[in-house]
C-alpha positions as CSV (number, residue, x, y, z in Angstrom):
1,X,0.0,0.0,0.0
2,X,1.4,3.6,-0.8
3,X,-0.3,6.2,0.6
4,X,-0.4,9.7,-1.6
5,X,-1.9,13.0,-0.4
6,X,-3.8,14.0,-3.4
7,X,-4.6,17.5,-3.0
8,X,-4.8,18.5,-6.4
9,X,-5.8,17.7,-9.7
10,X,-2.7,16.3,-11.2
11,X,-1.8,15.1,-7.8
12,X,-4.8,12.4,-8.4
13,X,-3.6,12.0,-11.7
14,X,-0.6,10.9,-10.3
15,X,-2.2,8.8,-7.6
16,X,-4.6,6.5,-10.5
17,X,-0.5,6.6,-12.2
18,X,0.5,4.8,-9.3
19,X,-1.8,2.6,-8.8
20,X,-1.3,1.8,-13.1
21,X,2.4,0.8,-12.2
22,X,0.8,-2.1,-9.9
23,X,1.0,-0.5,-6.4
24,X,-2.0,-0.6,-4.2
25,X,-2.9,3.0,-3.2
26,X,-4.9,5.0,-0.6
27,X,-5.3,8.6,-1.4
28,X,-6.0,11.1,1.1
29,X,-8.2,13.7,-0.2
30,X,-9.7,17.1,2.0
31,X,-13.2,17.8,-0.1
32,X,-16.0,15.2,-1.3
33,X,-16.1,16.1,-4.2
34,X,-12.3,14.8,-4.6
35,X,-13.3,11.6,-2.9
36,X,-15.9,10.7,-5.3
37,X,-13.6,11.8,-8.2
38,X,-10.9,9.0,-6.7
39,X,-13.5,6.6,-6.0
40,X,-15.4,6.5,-9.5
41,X,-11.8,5.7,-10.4
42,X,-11.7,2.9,-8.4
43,X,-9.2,4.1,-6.0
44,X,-9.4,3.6,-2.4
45,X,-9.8,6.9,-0.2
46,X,-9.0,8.4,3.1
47,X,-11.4,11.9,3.2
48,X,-10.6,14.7,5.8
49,X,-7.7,16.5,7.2
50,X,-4.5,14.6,8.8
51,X,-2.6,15.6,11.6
52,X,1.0,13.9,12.0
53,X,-0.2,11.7,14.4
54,X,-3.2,10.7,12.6
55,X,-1.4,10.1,8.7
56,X,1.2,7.9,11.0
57,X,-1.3,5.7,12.5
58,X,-2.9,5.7,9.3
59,X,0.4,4.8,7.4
60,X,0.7,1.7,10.2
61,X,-2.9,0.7,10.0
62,X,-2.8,-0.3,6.3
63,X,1.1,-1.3,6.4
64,X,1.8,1.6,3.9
65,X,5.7,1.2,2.4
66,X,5.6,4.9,1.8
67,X,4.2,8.3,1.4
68,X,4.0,10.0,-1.7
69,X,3.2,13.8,-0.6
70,X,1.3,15.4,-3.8
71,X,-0.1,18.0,-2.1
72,X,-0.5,21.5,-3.7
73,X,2.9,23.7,-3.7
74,X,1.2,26.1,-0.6
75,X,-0.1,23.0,1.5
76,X,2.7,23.9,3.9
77,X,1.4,22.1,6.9
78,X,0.2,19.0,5.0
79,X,3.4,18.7,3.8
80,X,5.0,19.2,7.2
81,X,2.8,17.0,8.6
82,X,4.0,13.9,6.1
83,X,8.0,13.7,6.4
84,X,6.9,13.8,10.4
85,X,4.6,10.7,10.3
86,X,6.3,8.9,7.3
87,X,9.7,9.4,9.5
88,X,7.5,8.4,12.7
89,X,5.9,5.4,11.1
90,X,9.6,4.7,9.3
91,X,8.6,4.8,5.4
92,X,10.2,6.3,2.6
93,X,8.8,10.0,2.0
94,X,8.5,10.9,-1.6
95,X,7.6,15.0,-2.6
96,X,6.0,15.6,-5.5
97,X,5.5,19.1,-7.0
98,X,4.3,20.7,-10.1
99,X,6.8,22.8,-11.8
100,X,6.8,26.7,-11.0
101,X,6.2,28.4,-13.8
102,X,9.0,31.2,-15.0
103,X,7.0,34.5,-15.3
104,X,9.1,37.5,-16.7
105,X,6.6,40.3,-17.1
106,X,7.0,44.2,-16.7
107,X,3.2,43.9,-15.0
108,X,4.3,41.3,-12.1
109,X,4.9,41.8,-8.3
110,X,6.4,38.8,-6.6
111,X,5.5,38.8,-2.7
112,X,6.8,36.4,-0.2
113,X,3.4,36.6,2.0
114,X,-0.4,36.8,1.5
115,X,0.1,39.7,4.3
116,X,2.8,41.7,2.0
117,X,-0.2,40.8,-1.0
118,X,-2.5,42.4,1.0
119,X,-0.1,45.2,2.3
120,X,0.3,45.5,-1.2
121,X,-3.2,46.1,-2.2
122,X,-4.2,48.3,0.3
123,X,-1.8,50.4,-1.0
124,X,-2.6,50.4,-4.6
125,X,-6.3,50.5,-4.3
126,X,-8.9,50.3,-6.9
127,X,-10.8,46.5,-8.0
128,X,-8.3,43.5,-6.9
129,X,-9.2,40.2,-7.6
130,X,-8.2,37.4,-5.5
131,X,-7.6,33.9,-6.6
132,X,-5.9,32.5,-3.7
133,X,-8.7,30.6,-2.1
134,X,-10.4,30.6,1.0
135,X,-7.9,29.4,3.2
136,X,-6.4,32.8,3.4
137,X,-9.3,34.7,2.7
138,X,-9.5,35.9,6.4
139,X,-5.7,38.4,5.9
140,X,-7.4,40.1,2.7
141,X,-10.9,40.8,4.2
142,X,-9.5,41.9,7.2
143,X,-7.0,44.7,5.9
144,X,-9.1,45.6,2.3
145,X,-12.7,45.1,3.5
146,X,-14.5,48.9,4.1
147,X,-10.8,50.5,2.7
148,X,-11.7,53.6,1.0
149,X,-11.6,53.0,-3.4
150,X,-11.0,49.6,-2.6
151,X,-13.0,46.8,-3.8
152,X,-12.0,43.3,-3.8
153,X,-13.2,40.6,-5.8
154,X,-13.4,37.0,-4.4
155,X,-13.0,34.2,-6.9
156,X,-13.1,30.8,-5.8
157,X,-14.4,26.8,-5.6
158,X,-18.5,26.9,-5.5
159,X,-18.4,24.7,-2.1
160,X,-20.8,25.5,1.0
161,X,-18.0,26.2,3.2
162,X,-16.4,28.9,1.5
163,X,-19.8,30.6,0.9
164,X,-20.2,30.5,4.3
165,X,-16.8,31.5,5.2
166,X,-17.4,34.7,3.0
167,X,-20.8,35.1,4.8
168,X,-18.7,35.3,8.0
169,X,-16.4,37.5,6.8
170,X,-19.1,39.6,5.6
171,X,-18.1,40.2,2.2
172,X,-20.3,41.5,-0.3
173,X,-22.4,38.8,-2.4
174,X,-21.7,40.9,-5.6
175,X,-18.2,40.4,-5.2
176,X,-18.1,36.6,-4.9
177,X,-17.1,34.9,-7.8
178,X,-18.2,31.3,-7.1
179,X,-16.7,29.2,-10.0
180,X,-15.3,25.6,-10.8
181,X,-11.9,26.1,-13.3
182,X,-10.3,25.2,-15.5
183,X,-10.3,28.6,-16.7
184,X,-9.1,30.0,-20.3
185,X,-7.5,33.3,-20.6
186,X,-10.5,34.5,-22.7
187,X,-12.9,33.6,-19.8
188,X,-10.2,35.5,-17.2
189,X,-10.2,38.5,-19.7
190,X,-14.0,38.2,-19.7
191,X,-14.0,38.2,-16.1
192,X,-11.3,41.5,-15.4
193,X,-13.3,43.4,-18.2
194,X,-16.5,42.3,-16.4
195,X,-15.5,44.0,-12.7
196,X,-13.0,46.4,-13.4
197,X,-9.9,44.5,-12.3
198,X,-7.0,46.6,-11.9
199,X,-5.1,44.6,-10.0
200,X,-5.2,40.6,-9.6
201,X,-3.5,38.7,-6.6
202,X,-2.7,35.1,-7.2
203,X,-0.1,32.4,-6.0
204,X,2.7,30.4,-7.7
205,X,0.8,27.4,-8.2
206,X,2.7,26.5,-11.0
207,X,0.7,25.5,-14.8
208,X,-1.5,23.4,-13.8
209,X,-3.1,25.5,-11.2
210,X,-3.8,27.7,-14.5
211,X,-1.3,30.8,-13.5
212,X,0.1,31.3,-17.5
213,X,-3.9,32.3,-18.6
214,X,-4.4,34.2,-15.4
215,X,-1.2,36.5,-16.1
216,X,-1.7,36.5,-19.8
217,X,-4.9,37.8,-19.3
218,X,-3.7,40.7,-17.1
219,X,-0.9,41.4,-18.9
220,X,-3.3,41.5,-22.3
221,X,-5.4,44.1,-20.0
222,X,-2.5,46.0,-19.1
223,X,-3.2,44.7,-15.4
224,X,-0.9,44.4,-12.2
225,X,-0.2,40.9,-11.2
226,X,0.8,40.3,-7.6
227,X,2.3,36.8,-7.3
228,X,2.8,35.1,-3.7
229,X,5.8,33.2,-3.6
230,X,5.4,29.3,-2.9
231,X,6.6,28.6,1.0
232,X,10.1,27.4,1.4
233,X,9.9,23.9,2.9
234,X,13.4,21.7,3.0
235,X,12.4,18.7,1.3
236,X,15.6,15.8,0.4
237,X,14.6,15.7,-2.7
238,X,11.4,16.7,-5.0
239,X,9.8,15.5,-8.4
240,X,8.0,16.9,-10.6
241,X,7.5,14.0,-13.0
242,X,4.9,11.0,-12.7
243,X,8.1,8.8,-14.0
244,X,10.4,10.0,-11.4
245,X,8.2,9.4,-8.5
246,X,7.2,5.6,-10.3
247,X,10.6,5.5,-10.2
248,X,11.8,6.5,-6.4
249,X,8.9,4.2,-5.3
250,X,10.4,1.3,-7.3
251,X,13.5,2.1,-5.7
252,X,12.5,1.7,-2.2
253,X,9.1,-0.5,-2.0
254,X,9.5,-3.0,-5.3
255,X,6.4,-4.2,-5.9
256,X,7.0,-7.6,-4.7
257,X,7.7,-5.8,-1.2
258,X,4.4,-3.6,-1.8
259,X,2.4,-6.8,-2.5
C-alpha cells in the first residue's frame, strides 16, 4: 500500500499513475467532491484533514511502504505534517510538485506573503481580484474590506464552506465569484473586463493550477499581477514528474515488497 496526499488535480492524476504501475494505493483527499472523483476511479480513499499523528497511525494501520506527498505547492502544513509521520511510522517520503512556472513580465509583483499581498493592495487601491482561495481569505478581508476605493473581488471553488466562510467575513455577495476552473485566458479577460480589475492577486501554483492564462490575461489588459511566492519547505529531494516518483517508489518499496 502507498499512501499519496492528493490534493490536487494532477496530484490524483498521479495517484490513478501509481496505482497503473501495480501498487496498491490509498489517497487522502480534503473535499467530497475529490473523494468521489478518486472513488469513481476505483481508488481507495481516506477523506478529511490529517494531523501527523493521525497520517502515522494511518500509514501503520494499512502497512503503507511509503508516502507520496502530492499536495499542492502552498499545502505547507500538510506537507510538514508527512515527512513527520512517514519518519514516525519509518517509510520512505516521496515530494511531489508541479513545476513553478517562470514568469518575466513588466506587469508582475512577486510577494513572499499573503500579508505583504494584502499590504500591497491596500496600497494600490482600486478592483483587486483574488484567486488565492479561501484558506487565506480571512488576511485580505481583514486589511481591504470597508478600505476607501478599494473593492475586492473573491474568486473561488462553488463549495458550502467557503460561501459560508465569505458570509462570515461579511463580504459583499456581488463580489463573490463562485466558479469551478479550468479557466481559459478569454474567460479571465472576460471576467477583469466584467468588474473592473486593476489589479489581480494570485499564487505560484505552477501550470497546472492555471497561473500562464491568469497572467496573460492581465498582462493582455495592461493589469498588475501580484504573485505570492510558494513557501520554502526543505524537502531531500522533490519530483515533478509522474516517472520520477514511479521511479523512487520502485526504488525503495518494489512491488513484490508492496504486495
Amino acid at each position: 500500500m502507498i499512501i499519496v496526499l492528493a490534493g490536487t488535480s494532477d496530484a490524483r492524476q498521479l495517484a490513478l499513475e501509481i496505482q497503473k504501475a501495480g501498487y496498491h494505493v490509498m489517497a487522502t483527499v480534503v473535499t467530497e467532491h475529490a473523494a468521489e472523483q478518486l472513488q469513481h476511479a476505483g481508488l481507495s480513499v481516506h477523506l478529511g484533514r490529517l494531523t501527523a499523528a493521525q497520517l502515522t497511525e494511518l500509514i501503520q494501520q494499512k502497512k503503507a511502504k511509503a508516502v507520496v506527498d502530492a499536495s499542492h505547492p502552498f499545502a505547507e502544513e500538510a506537507s510538514k505534517n508527512a515527512m513527520q509521520a512517514a519518519a514516525d511510522a519509518n517509510v520512505p517520503y516521496i515530494r511531489y510538485e508541479r513545476k513553478a512556472t517562470p514568469v518575466a513580465s513588466e506587469y508582475v509583483t512577486f510577494v513572499d506573503s499573503y500579508e505583504e499581498a494584502a499590504e500591497y493592495a491596500a496600497q494600490k487601491k482600486g478592483v483587486v481580484m483574488l484567486t488565492t482561495g479561501s484558506k487565506t481569505l480571512h488576511i485580505f478581508a481583514k486589511k481591504l474590506l470597508g478600505l476607501p476605493d478599494v473593492r475586492v473581488i473573491a474568486r473561488m471553488l462553488p463549495r458550502k464552506d467557503n460561501m459560508e466562510k465569505c458570509e462570515q467575513l461579511q463580504f459583499p455577495q456581488e463580489n463573490i465569484v463562485a466558479m469551478q476552473g479550468p479557466f481559459t485566458k478569454e474567460l479571465d479577460i472576460a471576467l477583469f473586463k466584467h468588474f473592473g480589475v486593476t489589479l489581480l492577486i494570485t499564487k505560484e501554483s505552477g501550470k497546472v493550477g492555471f497561473v500562464d492564462e491568469k497572467i496573460a490575461a492581465a498582462e493582455e489588459l495592461g493589469i498588475e499581477t501580484v504573485i505570492i511566492r510558494r513557501p520554502t519547505i526543505q524537502y531531500q529531494t522533490v519530483y515533478s514528474e509522474f516517472s520520477d516518483v514511479i521511479a523512487a517508489l520502485r526504488q525503495h518499496v518494489p512491488l513484490s515488497i508492496n504486495q
